[in-house]
PDB file with one MODEL, atoms N, CA, C and O in Angstrom:
MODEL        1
ATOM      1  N   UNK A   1      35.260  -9.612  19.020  1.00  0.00           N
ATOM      2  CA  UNK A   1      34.145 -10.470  18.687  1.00  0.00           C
ATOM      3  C   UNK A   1      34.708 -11.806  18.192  1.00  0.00           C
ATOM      4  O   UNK A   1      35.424 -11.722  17.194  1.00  0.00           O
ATOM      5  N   UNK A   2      34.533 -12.893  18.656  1.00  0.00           N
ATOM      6  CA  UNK A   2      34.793 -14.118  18.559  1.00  0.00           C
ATOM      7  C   UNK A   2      33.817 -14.702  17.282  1.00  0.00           C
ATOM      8  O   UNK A   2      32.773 -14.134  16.963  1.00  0.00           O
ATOM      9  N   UNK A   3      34.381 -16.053  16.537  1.00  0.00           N
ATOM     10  CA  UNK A   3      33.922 -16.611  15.731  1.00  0.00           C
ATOM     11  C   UNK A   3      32.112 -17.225  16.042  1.00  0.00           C
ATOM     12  O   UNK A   3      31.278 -17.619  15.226  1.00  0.00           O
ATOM     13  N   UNK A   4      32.035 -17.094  17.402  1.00  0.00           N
ATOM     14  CA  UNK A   4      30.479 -17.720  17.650  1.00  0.00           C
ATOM     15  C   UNK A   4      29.471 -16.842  17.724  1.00  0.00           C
ATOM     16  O   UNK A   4      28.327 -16.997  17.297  1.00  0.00           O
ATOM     17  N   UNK A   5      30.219 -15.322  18.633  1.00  0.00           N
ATOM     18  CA  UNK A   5      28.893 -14.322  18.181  1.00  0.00           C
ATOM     19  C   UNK A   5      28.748 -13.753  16.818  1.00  0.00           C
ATOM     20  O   UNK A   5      27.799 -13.167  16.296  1.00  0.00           O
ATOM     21  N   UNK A   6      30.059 -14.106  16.318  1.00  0.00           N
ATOM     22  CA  UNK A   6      29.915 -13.732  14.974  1.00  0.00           C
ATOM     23  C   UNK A   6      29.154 -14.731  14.206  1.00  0.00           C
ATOM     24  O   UNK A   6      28.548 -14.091  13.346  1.00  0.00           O
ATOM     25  N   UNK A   7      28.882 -16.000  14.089  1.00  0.00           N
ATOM     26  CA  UNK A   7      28.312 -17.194  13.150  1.00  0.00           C
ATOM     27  C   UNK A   7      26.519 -16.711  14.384  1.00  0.00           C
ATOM     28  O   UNK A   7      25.564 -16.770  13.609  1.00  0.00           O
ATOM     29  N   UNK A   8      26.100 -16.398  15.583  1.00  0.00           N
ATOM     30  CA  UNK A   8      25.364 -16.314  16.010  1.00  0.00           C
ATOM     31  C   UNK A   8      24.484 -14.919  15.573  1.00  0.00           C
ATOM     32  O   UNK A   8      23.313 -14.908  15.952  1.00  0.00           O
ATOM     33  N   UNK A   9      24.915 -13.883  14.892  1.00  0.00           N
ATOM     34  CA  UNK A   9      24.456 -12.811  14.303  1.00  0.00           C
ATOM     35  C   UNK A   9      24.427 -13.075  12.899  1.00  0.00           C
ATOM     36  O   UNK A   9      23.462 -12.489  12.407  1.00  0.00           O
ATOM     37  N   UNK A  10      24.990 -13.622  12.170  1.00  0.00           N
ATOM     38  CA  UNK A  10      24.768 -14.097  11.297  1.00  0.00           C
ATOM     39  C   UNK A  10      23.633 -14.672  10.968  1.00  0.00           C
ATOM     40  O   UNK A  10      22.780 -14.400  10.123  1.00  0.00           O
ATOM     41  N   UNK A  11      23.749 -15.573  11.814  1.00  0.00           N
ATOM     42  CA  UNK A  11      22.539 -16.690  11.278  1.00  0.00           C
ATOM     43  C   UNK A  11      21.021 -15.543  11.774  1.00  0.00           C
ATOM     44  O   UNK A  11      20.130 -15.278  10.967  1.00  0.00           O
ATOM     45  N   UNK A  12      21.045 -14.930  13.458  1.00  0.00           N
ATOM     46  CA  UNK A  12      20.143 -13.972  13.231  1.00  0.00           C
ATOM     47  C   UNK A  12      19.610 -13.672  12.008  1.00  0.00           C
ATOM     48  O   UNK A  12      18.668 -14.256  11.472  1.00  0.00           O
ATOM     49  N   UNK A  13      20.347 -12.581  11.503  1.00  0.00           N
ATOM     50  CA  UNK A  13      20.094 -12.244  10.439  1.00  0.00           C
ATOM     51  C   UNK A  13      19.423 -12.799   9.024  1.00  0.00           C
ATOM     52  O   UNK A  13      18.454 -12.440   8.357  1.00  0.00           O
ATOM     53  N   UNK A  14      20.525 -13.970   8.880  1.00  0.00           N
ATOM     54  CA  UNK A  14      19.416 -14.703   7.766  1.00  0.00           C
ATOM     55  C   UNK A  14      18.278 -14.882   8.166  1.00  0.00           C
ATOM     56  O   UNK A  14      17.506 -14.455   7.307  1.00  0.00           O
ATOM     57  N   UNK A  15      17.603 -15.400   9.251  1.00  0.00           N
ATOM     58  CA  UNK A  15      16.252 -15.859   9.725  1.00  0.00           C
ATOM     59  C   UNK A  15      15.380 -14.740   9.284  1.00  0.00           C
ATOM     60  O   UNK A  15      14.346 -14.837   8.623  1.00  0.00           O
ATOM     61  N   UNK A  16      16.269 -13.040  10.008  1.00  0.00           N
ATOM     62  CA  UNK A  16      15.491 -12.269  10.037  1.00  0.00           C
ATOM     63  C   UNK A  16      15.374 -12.048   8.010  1.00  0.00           C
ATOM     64  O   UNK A  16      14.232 -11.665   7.757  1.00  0.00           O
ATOM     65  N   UNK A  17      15.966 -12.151   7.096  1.00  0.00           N
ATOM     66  CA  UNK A  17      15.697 -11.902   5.876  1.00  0.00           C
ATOM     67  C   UNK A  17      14.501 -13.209   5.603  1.00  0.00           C
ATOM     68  O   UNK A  17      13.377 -12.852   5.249  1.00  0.00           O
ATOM     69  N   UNK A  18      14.712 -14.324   5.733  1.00  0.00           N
ATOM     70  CA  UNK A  18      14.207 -15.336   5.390  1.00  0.00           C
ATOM     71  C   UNK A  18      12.840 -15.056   5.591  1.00  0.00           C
ATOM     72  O   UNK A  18      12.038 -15.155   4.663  1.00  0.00           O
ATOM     73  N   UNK A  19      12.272 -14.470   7.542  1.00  0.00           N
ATOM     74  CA  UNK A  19      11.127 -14.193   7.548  1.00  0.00           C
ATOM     75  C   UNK A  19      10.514 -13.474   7.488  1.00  0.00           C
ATOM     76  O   UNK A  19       9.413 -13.425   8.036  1.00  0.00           O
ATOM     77  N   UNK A  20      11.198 -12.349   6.537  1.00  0.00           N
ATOM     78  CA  UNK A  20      10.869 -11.288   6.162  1.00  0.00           C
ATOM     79  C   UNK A  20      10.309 -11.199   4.373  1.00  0.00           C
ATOM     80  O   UNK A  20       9.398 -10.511   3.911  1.00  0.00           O
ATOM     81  N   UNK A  21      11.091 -12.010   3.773  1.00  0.00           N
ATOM     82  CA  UNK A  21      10.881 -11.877   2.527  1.00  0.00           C
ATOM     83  C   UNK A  21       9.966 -13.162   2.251  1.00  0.00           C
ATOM     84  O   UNK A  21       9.478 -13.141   1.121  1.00  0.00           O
ATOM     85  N   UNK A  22       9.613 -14.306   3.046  1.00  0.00           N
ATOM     86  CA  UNK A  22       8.818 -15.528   2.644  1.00  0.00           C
ATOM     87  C   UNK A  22       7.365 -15.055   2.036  1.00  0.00           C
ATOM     88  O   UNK A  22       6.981 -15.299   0.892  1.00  0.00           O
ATOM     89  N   UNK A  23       6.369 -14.062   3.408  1.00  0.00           N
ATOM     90  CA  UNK A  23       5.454 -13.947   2.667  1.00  0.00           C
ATOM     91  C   UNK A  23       4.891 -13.498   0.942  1.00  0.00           C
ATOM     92  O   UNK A  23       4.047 -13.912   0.147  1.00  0.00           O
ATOM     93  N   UNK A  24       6.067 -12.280   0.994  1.00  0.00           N
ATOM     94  CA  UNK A  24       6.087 -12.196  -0.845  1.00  0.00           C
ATOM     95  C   UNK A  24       6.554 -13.043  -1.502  1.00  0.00           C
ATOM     96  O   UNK A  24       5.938 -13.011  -2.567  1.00  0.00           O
ATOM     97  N   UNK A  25       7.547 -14.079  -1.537  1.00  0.00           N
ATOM     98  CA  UNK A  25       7.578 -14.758  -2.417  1.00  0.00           C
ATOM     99  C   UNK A  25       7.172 -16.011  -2.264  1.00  0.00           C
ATOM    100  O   UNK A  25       7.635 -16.844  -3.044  1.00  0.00           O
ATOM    101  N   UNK A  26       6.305 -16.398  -1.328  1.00  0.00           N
ATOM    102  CA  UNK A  26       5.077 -17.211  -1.527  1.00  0.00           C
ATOM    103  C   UNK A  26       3.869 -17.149  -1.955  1.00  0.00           C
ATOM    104  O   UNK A  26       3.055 -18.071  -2.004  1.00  0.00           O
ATOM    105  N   UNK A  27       3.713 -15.866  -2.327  1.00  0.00           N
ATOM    106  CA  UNK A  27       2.250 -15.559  -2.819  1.00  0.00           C
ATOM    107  C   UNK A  27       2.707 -15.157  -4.257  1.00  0.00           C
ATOM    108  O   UNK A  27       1.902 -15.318  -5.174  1.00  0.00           O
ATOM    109  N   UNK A  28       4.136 -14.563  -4.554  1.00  0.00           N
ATOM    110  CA  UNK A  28       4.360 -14.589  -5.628  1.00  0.00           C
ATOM    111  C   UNK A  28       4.540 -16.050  -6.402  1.00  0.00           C
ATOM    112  O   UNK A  28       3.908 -16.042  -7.458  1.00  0.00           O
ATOM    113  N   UNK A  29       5.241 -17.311  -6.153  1.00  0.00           N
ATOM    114  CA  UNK A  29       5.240 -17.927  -6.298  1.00  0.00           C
ATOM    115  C   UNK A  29       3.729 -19.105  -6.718  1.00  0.00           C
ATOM    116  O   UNK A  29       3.666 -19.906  -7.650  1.00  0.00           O
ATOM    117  N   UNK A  30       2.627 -18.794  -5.602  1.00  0.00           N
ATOM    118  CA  UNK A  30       1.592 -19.579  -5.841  1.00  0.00           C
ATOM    119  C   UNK A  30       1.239 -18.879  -7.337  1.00  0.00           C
ATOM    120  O   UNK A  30       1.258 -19.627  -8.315  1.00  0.00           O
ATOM    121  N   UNK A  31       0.913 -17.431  -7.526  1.00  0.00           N
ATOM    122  CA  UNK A  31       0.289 -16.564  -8.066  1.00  0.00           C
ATOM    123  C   UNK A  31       1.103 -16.742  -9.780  1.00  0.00           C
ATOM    124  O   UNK A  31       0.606 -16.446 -10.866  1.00  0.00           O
ATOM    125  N   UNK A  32       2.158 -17.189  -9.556  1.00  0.00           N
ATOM    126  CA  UNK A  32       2.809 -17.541 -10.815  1.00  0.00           C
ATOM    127  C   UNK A  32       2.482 -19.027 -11.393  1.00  0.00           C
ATOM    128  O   UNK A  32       2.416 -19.366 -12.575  1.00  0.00           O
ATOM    129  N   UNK A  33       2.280 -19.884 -10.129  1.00  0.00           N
ATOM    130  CA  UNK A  33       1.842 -21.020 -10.505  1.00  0.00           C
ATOM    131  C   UNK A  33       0.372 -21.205 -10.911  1.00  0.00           C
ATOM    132  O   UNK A  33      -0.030 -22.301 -11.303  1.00  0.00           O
ATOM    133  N   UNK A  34      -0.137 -20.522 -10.850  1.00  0.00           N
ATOM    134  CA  UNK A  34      -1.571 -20.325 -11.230  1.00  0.00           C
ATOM    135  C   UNK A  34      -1.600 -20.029 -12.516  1.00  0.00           C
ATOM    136  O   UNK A  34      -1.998 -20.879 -13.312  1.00  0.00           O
ATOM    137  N   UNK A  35      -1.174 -18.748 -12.953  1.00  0.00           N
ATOM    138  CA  UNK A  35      -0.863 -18.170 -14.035  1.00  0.00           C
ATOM    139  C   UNK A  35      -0.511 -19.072 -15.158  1.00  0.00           C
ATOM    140  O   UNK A  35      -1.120 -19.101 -16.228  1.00  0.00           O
ATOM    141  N   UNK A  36       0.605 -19.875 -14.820  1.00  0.00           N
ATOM    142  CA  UNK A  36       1.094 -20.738 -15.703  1.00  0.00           C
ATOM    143  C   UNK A  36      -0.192 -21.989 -16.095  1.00  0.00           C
ATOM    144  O   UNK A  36      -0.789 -22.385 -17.096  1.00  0.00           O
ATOM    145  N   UNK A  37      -0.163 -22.219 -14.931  1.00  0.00           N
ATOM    146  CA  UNK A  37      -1.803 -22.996 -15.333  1.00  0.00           C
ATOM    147  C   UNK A  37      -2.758 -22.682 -16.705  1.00  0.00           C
ATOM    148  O   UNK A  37      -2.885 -23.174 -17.826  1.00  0.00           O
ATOM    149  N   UNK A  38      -3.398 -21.474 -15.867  1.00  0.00           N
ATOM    150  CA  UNK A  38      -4.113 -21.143 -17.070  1.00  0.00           C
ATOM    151  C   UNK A  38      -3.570 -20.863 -18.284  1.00  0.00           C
ATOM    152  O   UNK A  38      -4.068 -21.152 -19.372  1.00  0.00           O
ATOM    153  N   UNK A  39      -2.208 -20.113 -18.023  1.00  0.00           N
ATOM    154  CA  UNK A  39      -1.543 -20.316 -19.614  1.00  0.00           C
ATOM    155  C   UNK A  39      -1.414 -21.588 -20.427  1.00  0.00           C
ATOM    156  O   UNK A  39      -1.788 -21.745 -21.589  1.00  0.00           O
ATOM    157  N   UNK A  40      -0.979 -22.241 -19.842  1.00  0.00           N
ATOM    158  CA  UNK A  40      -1.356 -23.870 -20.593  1.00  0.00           C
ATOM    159  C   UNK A  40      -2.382 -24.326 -20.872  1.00  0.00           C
ATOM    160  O   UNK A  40      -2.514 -24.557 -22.074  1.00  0.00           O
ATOM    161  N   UNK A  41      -3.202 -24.564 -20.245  1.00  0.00           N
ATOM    162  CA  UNK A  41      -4.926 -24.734 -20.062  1.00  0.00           C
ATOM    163  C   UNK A  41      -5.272 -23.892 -21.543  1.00  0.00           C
ATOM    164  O   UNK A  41      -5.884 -24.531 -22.399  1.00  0.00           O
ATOM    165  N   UNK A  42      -4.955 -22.730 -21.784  1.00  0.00           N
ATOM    166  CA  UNK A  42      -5.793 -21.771 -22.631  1.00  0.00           C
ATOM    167  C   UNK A  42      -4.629 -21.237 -23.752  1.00  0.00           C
ATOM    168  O   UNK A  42      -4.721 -20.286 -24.529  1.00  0.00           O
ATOM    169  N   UNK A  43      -3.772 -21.959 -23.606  1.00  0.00           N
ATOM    170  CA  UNK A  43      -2.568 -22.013 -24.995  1.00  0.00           C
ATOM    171  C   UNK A  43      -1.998 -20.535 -25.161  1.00  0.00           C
ATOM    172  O   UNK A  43      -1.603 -20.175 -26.271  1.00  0.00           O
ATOM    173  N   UNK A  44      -1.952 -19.702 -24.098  1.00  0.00           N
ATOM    174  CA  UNK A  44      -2.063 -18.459 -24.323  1.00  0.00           C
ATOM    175  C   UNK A  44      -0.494 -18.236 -23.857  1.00  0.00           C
ATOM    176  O   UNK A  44      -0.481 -18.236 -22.626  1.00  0.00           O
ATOM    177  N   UNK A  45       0.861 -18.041 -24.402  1.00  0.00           N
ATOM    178  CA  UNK A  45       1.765 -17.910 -24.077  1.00  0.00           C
ATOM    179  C   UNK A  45       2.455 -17.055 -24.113  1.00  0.00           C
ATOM    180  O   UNK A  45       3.520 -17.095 -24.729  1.00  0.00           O
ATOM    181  N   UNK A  46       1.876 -15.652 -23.212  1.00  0.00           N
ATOM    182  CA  UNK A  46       2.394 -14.571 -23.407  1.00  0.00           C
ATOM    183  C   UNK A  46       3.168 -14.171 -22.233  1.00  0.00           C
ATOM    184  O   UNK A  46       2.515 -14.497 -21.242  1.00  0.00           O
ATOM    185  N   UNK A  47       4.561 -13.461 -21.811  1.00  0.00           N
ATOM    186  CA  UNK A  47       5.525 -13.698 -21.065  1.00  0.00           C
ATOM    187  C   UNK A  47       4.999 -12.461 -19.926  1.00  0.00           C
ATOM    188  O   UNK A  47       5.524 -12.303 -18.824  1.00  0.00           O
ATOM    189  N   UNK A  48       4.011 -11.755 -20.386  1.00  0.00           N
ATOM    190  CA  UNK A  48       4.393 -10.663 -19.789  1.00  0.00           C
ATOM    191  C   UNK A  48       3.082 -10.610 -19.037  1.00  0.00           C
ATOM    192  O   UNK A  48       2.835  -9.854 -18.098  1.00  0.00           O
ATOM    193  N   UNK A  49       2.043 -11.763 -19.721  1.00  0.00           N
ATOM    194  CA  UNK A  49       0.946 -11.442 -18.893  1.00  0.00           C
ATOM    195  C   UNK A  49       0.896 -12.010 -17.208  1.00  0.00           C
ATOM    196  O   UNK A  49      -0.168 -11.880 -16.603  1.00  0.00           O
ATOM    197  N   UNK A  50       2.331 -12.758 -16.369  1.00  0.00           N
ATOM    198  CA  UNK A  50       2.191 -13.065 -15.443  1.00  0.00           C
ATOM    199  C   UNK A  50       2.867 -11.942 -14.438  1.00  0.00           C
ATOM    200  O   UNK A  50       2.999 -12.101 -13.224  1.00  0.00           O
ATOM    201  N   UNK A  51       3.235 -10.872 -15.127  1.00  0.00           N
ATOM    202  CA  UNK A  51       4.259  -9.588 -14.475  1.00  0.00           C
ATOM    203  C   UNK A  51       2.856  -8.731 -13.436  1.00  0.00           C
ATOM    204  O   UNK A  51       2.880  -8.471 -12.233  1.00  0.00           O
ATOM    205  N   UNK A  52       2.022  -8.531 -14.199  1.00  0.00           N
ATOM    206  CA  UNK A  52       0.905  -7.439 -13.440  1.00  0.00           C
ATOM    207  C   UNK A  52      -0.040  -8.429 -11.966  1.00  0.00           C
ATOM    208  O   UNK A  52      -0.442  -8.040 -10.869  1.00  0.00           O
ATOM    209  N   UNK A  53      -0.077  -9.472 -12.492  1.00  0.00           N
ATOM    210  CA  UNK A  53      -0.895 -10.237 -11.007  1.00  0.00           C
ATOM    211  C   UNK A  53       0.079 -10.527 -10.242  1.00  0.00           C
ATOM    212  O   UNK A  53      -0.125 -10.266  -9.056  1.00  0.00           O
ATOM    213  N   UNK A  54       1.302 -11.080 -10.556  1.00  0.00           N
ATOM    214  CA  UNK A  54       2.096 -10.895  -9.168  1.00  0.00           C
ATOM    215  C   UNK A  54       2.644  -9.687  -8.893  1.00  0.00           C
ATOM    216  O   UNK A  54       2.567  -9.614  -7.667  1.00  0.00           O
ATOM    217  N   UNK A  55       3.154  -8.690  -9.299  1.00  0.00           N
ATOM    218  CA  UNK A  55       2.824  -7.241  -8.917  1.00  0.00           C
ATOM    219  C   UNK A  55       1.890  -6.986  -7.689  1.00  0.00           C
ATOM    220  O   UNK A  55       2.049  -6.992  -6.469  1.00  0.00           O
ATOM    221  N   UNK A  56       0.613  -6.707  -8.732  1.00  0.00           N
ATOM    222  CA  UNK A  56      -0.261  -6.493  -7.696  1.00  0.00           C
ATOM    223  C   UNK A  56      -0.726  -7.270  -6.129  1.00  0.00           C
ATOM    224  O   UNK A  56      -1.311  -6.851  -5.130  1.00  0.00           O
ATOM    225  N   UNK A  57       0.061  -9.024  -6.642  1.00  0.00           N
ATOM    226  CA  UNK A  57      -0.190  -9.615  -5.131  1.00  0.00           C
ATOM    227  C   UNK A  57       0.447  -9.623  -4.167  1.00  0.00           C
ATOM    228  O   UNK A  57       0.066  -9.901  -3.030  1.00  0.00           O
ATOM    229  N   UNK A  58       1.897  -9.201  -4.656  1.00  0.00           N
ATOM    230  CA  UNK A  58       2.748  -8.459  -4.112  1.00  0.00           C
ATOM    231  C   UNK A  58       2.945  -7.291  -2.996  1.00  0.00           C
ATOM    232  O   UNK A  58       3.488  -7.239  -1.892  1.00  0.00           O
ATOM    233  N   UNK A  59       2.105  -6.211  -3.981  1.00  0.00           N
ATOM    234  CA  UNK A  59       1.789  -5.062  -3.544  1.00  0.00           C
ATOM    235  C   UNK A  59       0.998  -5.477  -2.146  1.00  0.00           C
ATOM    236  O   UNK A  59       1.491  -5.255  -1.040  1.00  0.00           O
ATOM    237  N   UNK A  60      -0.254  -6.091  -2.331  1.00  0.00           N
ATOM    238  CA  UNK A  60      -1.351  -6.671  -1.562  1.00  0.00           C
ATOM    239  C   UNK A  60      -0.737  -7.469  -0.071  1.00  0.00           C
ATOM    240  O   UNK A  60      -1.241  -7.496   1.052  1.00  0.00           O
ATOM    241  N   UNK A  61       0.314  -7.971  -0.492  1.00  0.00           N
ATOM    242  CA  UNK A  61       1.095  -9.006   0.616  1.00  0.00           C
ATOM    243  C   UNK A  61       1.390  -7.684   1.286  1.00  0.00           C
ATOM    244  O   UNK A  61       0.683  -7.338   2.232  1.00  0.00           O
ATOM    245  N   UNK A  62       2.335  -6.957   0.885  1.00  0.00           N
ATOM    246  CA  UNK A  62       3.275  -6.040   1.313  1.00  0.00           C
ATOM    247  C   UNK A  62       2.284  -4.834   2.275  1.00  0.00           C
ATOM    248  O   UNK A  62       2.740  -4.430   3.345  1.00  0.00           O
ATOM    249  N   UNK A  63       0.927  -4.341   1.769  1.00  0.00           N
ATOM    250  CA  UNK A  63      -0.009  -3.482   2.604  1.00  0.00           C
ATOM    251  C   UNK A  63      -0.696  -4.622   4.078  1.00  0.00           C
ATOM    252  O   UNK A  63      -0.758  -4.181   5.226  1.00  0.00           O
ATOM    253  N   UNK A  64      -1.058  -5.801   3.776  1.00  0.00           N
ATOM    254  CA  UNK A  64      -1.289  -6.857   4.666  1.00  0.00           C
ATOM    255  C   UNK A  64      -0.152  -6.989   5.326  1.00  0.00           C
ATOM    256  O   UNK A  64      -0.364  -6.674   6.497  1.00  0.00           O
ATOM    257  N   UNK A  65       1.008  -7.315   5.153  1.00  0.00           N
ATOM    258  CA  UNK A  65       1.967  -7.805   5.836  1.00  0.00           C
ATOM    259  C   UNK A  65       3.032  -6.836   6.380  1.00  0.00           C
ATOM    260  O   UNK A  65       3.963  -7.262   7.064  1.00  0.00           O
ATOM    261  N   UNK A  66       2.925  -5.804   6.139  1.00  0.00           N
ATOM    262  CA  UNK A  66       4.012  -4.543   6.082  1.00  0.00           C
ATOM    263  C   UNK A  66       4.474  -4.544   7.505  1.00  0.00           C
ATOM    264  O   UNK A  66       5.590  -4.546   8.024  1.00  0.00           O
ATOM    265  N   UNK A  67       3.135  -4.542   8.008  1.00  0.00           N
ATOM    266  CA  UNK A  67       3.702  -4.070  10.153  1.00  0.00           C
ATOM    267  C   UNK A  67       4.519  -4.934  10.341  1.00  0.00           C
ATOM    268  O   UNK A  67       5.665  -4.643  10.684  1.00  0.00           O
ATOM    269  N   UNK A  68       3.947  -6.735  10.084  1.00  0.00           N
ATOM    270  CA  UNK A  68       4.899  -7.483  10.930  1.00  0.00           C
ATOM    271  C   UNK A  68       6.145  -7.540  10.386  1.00  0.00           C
ATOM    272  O   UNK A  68       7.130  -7.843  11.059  1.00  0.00           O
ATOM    273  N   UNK A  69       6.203  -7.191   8.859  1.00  0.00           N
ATOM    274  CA  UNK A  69       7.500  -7.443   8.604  1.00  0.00           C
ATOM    275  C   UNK A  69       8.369  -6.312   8.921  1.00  0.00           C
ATOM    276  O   UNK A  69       9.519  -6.566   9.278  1.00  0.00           O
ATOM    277  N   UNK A  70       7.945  -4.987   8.834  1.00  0.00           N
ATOM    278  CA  UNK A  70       8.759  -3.931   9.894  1.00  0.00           C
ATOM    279  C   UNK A  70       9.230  -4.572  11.242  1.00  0.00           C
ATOM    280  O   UNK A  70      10.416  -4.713  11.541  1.00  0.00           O
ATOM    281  N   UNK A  71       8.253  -4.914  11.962  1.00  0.00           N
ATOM    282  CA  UNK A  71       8.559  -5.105  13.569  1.00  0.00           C
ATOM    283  C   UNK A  71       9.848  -6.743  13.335  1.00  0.00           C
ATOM    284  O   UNK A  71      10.908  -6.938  13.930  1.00  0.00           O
ATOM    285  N   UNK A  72       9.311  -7.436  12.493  1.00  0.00           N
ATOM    286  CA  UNK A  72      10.666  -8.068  12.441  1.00  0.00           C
ATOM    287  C   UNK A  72      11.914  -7.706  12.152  1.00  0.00           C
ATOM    288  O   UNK A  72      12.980  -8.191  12.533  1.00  0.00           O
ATOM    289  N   UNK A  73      11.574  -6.357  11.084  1.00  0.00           N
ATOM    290  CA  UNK A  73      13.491  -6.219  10.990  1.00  0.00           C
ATOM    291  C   UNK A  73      13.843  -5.185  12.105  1.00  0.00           C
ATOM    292  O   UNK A  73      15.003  -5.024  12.483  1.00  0.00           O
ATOM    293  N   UNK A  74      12.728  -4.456  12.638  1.00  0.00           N
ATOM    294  CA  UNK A  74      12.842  -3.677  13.738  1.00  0.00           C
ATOM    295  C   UNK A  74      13.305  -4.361  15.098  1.00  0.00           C
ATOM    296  O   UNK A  74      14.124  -3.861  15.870  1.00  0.00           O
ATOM    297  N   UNK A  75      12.700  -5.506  15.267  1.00  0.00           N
ATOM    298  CA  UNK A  75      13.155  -6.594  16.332  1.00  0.00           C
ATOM    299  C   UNK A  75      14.870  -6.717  16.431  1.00  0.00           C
ATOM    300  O   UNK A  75      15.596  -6.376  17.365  1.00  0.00           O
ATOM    301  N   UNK A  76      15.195  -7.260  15.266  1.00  0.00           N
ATOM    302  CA  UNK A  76      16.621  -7.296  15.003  1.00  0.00           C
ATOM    303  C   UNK A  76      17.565  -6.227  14.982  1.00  0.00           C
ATOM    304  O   UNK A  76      18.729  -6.418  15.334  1.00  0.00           O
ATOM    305  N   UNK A  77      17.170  -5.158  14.610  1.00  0.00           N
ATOM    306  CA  UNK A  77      17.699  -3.802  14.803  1.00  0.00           C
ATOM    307  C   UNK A  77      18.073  -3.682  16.449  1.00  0.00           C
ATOM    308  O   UNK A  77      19.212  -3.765  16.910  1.00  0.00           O
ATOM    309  N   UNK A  78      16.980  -3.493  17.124  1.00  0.00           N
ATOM    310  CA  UNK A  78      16.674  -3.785  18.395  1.00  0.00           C
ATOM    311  C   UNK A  78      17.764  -4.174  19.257  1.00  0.00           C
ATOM    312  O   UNK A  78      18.553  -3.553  19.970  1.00  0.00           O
ATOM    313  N   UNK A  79      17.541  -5.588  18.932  1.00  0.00           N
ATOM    314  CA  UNK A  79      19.251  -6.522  19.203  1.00  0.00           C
ATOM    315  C   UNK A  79      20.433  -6.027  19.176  1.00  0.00           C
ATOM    316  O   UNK A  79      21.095  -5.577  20.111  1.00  0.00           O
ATOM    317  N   UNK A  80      20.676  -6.115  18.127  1.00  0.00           N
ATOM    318  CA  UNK A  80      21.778  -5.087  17.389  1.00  0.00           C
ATOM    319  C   UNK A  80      22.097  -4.168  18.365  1.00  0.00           C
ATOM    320  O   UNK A  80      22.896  -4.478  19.249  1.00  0.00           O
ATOM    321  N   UNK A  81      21.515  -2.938  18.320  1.00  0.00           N
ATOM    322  CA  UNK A  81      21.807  -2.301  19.209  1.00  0.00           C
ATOM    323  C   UNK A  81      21.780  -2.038  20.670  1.00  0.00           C
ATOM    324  O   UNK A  81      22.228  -1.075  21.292  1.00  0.00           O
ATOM    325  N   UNK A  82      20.936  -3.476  21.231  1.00  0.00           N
ATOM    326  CA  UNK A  82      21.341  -3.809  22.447  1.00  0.00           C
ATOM    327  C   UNK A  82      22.433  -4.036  22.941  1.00  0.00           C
ATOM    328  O   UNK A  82      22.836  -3.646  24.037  1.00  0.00           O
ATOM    329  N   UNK A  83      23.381  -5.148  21.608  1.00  0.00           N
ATOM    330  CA  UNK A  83      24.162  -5.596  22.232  1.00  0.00           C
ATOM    331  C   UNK A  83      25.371  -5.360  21.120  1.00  0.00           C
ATOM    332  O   UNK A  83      25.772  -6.331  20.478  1.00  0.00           O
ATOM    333  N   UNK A  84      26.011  -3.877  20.885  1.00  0.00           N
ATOM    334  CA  UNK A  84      26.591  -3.334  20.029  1.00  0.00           C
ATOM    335  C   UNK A  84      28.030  -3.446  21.049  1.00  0.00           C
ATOM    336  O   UNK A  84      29.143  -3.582  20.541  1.00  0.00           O
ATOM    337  N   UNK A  85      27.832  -3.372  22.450  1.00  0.00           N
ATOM    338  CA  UNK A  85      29.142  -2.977  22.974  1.00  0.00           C
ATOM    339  C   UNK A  85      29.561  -4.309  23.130  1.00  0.00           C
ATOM    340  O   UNK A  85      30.727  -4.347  23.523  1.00  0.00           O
ATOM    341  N   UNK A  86      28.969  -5.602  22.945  1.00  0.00           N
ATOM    342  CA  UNK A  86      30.039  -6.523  22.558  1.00  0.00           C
ATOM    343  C   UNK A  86      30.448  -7.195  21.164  1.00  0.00           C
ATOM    344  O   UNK A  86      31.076  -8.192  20.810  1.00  0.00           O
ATOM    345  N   UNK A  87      29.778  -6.150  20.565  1.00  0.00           N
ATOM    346  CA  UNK A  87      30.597  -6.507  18.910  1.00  0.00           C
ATOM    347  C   UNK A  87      31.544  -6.216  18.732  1.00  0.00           C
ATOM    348  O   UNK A  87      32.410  -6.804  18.084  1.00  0.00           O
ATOM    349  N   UNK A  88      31.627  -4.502  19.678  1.00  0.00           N
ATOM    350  CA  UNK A  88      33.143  -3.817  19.114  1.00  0.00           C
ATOM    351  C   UNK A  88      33.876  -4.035  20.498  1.00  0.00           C
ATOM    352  O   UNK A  88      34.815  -3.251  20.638  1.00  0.00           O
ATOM    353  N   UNK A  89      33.712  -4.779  21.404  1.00  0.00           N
ATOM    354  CA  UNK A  89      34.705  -4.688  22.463  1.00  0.00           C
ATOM    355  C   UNK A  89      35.509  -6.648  21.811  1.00  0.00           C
ATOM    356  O   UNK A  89      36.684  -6.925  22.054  1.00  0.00           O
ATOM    357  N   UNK A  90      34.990  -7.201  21.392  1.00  0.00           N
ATOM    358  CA  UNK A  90      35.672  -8.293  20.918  1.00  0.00           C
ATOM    359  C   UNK A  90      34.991  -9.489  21.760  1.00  0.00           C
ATOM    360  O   UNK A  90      35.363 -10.651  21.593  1.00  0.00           O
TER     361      UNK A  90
ENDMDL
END
């Protein structure tokens, strides 16, 4: 396996993490920014009350989003083992 299919599976891969993990931590992210909002807004500065809504939106992303993000890392799997006999033949 040469330096290009190797930097070319690579980068696969990140994409496939990247578009795998975006939807949760974009909804975690908005869902924290919200939070913080109203914590300021309402002087209420408690650390732990932003743990259970992103949790749960989390959870929520993850039952909504679960298939495609299977079939994406399944996609890549896919690959992978399409094209396994030129990883190990060099």
């Amino acid at each position: 396996m040469d330096e290009a299919n190797l930097i070319q599976l690579l980068v696969m891969a990140l994409v496939t993490v990247i578009k795998a993990s975006a939807p949760m931590l974009l909804v975690s992210l908005v869902v924290g920014l919200v939070i913080s909002i109203l914590q300021t807004v309402t002087s209420i500065q408690e650390q732990t009350l932003t743990f259970v809504p992103k949790l749960l939106a989390v959870f929520l992303v993850l039952i909504i989003a679960g298939n495609w993000i299977m079939g994406t890392v399944v996609e890549l799997f896919e690959e992978l083992c399409m094209n396994f006999r030129y990883y190990i033949n060099g």
